[in-house]
Each structure stands twice: as structure tokens, then as C-alpha cells.
C-alpha positions as CSV (number, residue, x, y, z in Angstrom):
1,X,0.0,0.0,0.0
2,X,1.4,3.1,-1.1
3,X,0.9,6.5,1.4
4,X,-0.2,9.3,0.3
5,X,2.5,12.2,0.6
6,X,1.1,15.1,2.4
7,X,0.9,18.5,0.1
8,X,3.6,20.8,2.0
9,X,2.3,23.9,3.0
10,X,4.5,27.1,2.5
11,X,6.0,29.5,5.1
12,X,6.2,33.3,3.5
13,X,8.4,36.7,4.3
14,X,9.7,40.0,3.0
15,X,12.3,42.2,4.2
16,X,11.5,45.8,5.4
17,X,13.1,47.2,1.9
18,X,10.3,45.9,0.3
19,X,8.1,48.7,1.8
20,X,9.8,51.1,0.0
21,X,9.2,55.0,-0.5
22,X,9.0,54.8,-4.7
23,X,12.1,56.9,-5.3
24,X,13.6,55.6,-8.7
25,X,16.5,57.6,-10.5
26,X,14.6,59.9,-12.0
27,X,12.3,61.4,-9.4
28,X,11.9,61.6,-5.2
29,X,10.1,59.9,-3.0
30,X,6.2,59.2,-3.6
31,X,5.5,57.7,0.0
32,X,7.1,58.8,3.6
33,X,9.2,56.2,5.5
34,X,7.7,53.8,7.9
35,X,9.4,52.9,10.9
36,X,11.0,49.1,11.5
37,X,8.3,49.0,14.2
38,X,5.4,49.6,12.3
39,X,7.5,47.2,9.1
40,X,7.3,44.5,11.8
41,X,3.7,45.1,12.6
42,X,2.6,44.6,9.6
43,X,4.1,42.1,8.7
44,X,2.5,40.0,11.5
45,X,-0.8,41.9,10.8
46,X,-0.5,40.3,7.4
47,X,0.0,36.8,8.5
48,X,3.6,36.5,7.5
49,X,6.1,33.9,9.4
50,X,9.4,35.9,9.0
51,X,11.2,38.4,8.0
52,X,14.5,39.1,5.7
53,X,17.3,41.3,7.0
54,X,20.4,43.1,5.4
55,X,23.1,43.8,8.4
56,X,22.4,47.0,8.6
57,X,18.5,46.2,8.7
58,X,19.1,44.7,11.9
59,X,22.0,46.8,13.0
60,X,21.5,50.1,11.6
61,X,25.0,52.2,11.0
62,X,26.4,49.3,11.6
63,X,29.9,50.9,10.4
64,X,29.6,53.3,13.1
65,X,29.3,51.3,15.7
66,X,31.7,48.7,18.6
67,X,31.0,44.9,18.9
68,X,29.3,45.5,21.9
69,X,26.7,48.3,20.4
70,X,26.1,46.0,17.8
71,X,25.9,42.7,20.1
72,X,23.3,45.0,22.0
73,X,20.9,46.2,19.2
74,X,21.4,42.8,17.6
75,X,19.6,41.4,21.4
76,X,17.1,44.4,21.1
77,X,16.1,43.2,17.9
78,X,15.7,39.4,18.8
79,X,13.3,40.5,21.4
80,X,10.9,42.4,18.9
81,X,11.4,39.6,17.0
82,X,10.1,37.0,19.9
83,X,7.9,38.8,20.8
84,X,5.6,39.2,17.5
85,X,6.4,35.3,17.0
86,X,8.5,36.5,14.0
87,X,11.7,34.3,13.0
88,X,14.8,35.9,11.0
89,X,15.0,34.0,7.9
90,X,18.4,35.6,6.5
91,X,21.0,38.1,7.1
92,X,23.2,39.8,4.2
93,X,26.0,41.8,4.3
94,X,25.0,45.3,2.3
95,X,28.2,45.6,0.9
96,X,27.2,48.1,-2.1
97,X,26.3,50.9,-0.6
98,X,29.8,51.8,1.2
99,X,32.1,54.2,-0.8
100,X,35.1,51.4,0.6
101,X,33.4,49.3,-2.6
102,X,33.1,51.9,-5.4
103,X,35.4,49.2,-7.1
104,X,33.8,46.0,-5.7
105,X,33.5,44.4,-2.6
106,X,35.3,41.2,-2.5
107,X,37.0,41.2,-5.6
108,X,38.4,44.8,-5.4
109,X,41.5,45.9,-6.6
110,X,42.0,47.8,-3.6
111,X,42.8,45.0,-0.5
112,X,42.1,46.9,2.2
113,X,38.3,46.8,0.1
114,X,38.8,43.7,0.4
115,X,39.5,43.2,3.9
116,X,36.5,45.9,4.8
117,X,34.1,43.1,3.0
118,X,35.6,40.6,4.9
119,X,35.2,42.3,8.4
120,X,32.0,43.6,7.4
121,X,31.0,40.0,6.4
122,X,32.4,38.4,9.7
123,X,29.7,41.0,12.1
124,X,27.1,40.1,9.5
125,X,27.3,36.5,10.8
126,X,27.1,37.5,13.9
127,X,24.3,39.2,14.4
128,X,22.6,36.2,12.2
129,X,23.7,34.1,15.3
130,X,22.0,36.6,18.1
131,X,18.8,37.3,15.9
132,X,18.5,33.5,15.1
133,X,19.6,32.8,11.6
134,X,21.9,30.0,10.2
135,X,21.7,31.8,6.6
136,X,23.9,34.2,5.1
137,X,23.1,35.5,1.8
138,X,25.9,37.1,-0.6
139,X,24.2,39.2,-2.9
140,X,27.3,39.7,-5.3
141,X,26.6,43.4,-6.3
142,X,29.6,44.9,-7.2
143,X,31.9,41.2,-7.6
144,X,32.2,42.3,-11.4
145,X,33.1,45.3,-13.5
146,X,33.0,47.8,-15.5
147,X,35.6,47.3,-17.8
148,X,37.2,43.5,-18.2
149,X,40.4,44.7,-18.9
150,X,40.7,46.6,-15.2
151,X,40.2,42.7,-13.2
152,X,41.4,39.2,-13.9
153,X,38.5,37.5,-13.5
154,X,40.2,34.2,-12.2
155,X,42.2,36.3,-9.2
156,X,38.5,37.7,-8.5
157,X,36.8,33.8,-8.1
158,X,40.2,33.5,-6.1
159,X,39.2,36.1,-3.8
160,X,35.8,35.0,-3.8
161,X,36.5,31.8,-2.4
162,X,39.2,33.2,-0.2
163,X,36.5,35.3,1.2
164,X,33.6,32.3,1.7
165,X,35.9,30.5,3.5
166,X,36.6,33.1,6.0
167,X,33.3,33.1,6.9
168,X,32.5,29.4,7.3
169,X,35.6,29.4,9.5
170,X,34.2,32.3,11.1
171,X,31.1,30.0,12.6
172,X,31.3,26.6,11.8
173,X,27.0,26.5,11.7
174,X,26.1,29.1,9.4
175,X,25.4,28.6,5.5
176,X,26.2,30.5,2.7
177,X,23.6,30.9,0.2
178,X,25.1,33.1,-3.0
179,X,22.6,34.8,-4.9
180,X,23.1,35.5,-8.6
181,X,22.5,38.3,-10.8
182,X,24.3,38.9,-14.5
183,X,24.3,42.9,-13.8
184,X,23.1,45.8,-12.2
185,X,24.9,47.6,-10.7
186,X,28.2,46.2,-12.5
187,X,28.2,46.1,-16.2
188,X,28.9,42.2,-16.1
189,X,28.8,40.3,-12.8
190,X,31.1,37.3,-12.4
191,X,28.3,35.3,-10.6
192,X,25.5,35.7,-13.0
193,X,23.7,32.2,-12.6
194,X,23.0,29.1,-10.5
195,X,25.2,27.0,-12.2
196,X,27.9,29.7,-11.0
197,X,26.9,29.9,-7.9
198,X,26.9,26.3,-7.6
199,X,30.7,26.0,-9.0
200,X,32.0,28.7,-7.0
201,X,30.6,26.7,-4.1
202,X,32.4,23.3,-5.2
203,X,35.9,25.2,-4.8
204,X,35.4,26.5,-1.3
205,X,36.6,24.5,1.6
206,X,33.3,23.3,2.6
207,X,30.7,23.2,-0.2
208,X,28.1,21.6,1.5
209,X,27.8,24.4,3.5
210,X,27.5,26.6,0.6
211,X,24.1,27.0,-1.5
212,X,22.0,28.9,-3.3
213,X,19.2,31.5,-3.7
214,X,17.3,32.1,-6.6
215,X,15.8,35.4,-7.7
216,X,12.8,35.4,-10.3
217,X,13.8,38.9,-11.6
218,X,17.8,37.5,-11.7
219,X,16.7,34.5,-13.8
220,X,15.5,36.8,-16.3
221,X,17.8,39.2,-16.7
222,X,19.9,36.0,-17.3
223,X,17.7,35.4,-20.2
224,X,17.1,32.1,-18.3
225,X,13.9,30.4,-17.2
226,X,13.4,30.8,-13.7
227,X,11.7,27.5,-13.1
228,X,14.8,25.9,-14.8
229,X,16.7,27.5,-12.5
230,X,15.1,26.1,-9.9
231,X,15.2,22.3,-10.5
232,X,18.7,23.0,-11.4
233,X,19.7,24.3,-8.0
234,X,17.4,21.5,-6.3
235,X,18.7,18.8,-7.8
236,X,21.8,19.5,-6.1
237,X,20.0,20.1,-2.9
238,X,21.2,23.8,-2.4
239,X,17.9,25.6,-2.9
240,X,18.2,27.5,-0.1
241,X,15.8,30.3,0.1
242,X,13.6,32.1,-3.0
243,X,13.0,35.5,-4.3
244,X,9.9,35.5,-6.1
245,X,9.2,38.6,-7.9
246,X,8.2,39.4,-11.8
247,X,10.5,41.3,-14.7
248,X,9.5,43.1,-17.7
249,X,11.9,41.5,-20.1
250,X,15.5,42.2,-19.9
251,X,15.6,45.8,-17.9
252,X,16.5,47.0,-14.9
253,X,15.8,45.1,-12.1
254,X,11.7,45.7,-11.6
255,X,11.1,43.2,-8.6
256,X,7.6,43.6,-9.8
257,X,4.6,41.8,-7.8
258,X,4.9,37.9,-8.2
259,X,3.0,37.0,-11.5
260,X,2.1,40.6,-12.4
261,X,4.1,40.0,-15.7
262,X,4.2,36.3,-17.0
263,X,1.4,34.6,-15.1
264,X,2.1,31.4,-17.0
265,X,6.4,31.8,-15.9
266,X,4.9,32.4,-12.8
267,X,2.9,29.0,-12.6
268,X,5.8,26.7,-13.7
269,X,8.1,28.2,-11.2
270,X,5.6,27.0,-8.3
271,X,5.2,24.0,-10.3
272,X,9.0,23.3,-9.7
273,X,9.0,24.1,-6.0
274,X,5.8,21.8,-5.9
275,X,7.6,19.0,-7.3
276,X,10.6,19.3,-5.5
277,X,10.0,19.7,-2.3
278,X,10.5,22.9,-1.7
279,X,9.5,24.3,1.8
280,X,9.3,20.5,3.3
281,X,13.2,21.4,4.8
282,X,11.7,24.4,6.8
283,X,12.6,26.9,4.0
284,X,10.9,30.1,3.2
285,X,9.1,31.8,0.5
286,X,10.4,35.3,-0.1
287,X,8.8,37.7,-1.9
288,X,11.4,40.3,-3.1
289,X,8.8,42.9,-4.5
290,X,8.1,46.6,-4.8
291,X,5.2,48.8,-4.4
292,X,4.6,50.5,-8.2
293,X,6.0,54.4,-7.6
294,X,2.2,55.2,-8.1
295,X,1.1,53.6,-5.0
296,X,-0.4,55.5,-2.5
297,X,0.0,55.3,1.2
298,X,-3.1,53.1,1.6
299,X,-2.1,50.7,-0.6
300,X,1.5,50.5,0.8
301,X,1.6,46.6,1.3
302,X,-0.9,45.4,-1.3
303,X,1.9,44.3,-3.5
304,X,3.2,41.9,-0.7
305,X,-0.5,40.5,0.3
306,X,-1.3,40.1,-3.8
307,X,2.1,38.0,-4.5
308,X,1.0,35.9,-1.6
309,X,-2.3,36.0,-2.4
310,X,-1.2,35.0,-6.8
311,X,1.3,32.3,-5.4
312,X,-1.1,30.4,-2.9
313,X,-3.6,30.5,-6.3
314,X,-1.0,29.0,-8.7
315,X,-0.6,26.2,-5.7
316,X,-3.6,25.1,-6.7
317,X,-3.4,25.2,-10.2
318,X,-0.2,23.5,-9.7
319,X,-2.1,20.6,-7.7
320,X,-5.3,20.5,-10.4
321,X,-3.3,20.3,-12.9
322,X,-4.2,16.9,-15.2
323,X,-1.3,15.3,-14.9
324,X,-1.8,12.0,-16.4
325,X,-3.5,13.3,-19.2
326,X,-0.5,16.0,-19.7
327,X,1.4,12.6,-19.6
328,X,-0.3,11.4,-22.4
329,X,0.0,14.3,-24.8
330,X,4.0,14.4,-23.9
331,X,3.7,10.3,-24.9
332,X,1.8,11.1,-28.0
333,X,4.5,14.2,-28.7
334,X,0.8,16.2,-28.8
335,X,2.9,19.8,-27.5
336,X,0.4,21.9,-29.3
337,X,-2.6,19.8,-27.1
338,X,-0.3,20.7,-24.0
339,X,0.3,23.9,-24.6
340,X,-3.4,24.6,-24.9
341,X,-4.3,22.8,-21.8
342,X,-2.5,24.7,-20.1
343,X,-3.6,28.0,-21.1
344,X,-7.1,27.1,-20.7
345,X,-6.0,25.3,-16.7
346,X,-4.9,28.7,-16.3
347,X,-7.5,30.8,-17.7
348,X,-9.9,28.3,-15.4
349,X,-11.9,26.9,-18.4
């Protein structure tokens, strides 16, 4: 007799840059600033489990201030944390916003860059430890360049690797999940995929320690299917948290509400979390997303409660879908009589 496998159910969070104010490059502000406090509010208002952090999230100045100042806030903020029956899902290092990385972070000509990243890197992890996080993510921003004549890029996966295993030295229980982008902001980035992250990982002193995170807008940009991108990483086991989001082609980075561009993109990407397994290992859905510059203050978090809302629908699209009968048009080599059924599954006819 054969058990029936329980549907996993899904755990969701954002980070408190994803209530943002709608400046872009071209024009100010459209929304005032909201407080962490009332950030964390709402996002236990909204039924969320957890929340994503950048360093300096958690720790804010965190260049400014001693070990202990930092150990302290980092305590303050594990408190608010308990107390809303929020957990900390991941800490990054915001390594692109310092003018010590004008020239990249880890892969900087410049060593003492380098060694800032590093250091910065090292109190990243721990206030992961005090706030209750075993995940780092390395958002590779400025590991590229500008011009390929002004790096080697084989010294810069040197110092990449150099730098990784610093930090799992640093704390023998943290992970290291890397996630890819091909640009923005560095012409070319030298990390622009999975399967790069995944190598890098393979060359550092302890790769099982070392994962992945996947960005729907990232994939893109890539000119890569996301959903590929996702069996690829979880076939190695090393899907380690998710950014779901939406991109209009291959822009700037739009981190546009889950499914607000490519509905049907968006349905094959929960397809491949669905038959994976994602989520059954205690990870998190993230939704890395923006309110549209045009939102008003009342509608400050729809874009948050609508990905939610689009990704809990496509679940069940995912788990009506007629398999056996997509079976037999994929036995019959019948694509066109796939293709159709799914347009019409998703269109609800």
C-alpha cells in the first residue's frame, strides 16, 4: 500500500526594503518612510512567518558602531522579534552601498576593500547568530566590473573563495547561500547564474555548507527560465531560500509583484517548487517585491498581500493540474494539445 505524501504547506516573508518609499533615478520619494516598528507590525498583521534582514537592517550604521553596540541592538532586535512570533530567515552583508566598494566588494583591486568586505562580512554573521539565523546571503553586487580589462576575473573567483571560506571558518553553523544576478549595478557580474553559484561553491573548503538563492527577476535578466533555474539548484540540494518577484523583459531590475508580468512563468516556477519539495526542509518563501511608484500610502503593502495572495492560487493550479492526461500528450508528442491545456487550466476553463 502506497501513502499518500502530504501537500507541503509554504511559510512566506519579506524584508522591510520591500516597503519602500517609490524613489527611482529619475524622481523623489512618492511615499514617507515607515518605521522598522510599524514594518514588523505589519508584517505579522499580514500573516507572514518571518522576516528578511540586510546587516544593517538589523543593526543600523552598523559601520559606526563597537562589537558591543552591535551585540546590544542585535539582542534588542531578537526581542521584537520574539515577541511578535516572528523568526529571522536571513541576514546579508549590504556591501554596495559603502564608498570602501566603489570598485567592488570582494573582488576589489584595492585590499584593504577587500578586507573591509571581509570584516564587514564576519559581524554580518554574527548578528545572524544573536537574531537566530543560520543563513547568510551574498548578494554579489559589485563582484564584477565595469571594464574587463581593469580585473582578472580568475584572481576575482580566487578572492571569492578566499573570502567564503573566511566566513565558514568564522562560525562553523552558518550557510552560505550566493545569490546570482548577471548585472546591475556592475556592467557584467562574475556570478550571473545558479550554475555559478553552484561551482563557486564546489571550490570552497566546505561546499556543503554553501548554497543557493534564486531570484525570479535575476533568472530573467539572465535570459534564463526561472523555473529551470530552480530544478537546477534543487537537484543539487542547495535551494536554499527564494525571491519570487516578476521582470519586464530584460531591464533594470523591476522586482515587480509575483505574477504581475508572466502569469504562465509564474505558474511553472511554483510547479518546480511543488515537485521538488520545496519548503518541506523548513525553508521560506520570499517575496522580493516593490510597491509600483504610483502607490499610494493606503495601498502601501498590497503588492506583498497580492504576490502571496497569486502564489497560494497558482498552488492550486499547480495541484489541479491533469497530470496524467499532460502525460499522455508528452507520450503522443501532442505539445500543441499541452500547450493549450495549459492556457485554458490557467485561464480556469
Amino acid at each position: 500500500m502506497t501513502m499518500a505524501i502530504k501537500p507541503q504547506t509554504y511559510r512566506f516573508c519579506f524584508g522591510p526594503w520591500n516597503i519602500s518609499e517609490g524613489a527611482d533615478p529619475y524622481g523623489p520619494t512618492t511615499r514617507p518612510t515607515q518605521s522598522f516598528d510599524w514594518k514588523l507590525a505589519k508584517l505579522k498583521e499580514l500573516g507572514f512567518d518571518a522576516m528578511m534582514f540586510h546587516d544593517d537592517d538589523a543593526v543600523p550604521d552598523v559601520d559606526s558602531k563597537s562589537d558591543a553596540q552591535i551585540t546590544k541592538e542585535a539582542k534588542e532586535l531578537r526581542k521584537k522579534l520574539k515577541d511578535a512570533g516572528i523568526a529571522a530567515e536571513i541576514v546579508a552583508p549590504r556591501l554596495w552601498f559603502s564608498p570602501m566598494t566603489i570598485d567592488g566588494a570582494y573582488t576589489s583591486n584595492d585590499p584593504k576593500a577587500r578586507q573591509y568586505a571581509i570584516e564587514r562580512s564576519l559581524r554580518c554573521i554574527d548578528i545572524a547568530k544573536i537574531i537566530g539565523s543560520d543563513l547568510i546571503v551574498l548578494w554579489l553586487a559589485r563582484e564584477g566590473t565595469y571594464l574587463r580589462e581593469s580585473k582578472n576575473g580568475k584572481r576575482s573567483v580566487e578572492y571569492l573563495v578566499q573570502a567564503i571560506d573566511k566566513m565558514l571558518a568564522h562560525d562553523k553553523k552558518i550557510r552560505i547561500a550566493i545569490e546570482p544576478k548577471p548585472n546591475e549595478p556592475m556592467d557584467i557580474a562574475y556570478i550571473p547564474t545558479i550554475g555559478h553559484a553552484l561551482a563557486l561553491a564546489s571550490l570552497t573548503q566546505e561546499p556543503k555548507r554553501v548554497g543557493a538563492l534564486i531570484e525570479t527577476a535575476h533568472a530573467i535578466l539572465a535570459g534564463l527560465d526561472p523555473a529551470d533555474e530552480i530544478d537546477f539548484a534543487m537537484s543539487f540540494g542547495k535551494l536554499w531560500s527564494l525571491h519570487l518577484n516578476d521582470q519586464n523583459g530584460l531591464k533594470f531590475d523591476q522586482d515587480k509583484p509575483f505574477g504581475s508580468n508572466n502569469l504562465r512563468l509564474a505558474f511553472n516556477q511554483v510547479r518546480a517548487l511543488e515537485r521538488n519539495g520545496y519548503g518541506r526542509r523548513g525553508e521560506f518563501v520570499a517575496f522580493d517585491v516593490h510597491p509600483f511608484r504610483t502607490t499610494k500610502v493606503e495601498h502601501t503593502v498590497d503588492h506583498l498581500v497580492n504576490s502571496r495572495r497569486t502564489f497560494l492560487k497558482l498552488v492550486e493550479k499547480v495541484r489541479t493540474f491533469d497530470e496524467p492526461m499532460a502525460q499522455k500528450y508528452i507520450a503522443d508528442r501532442n505539445y500543441q494539445a499541452l500547450d493549450q491545456m495549459v492556457i485554458e487550466h490557467l485561464l480556469g476553463q
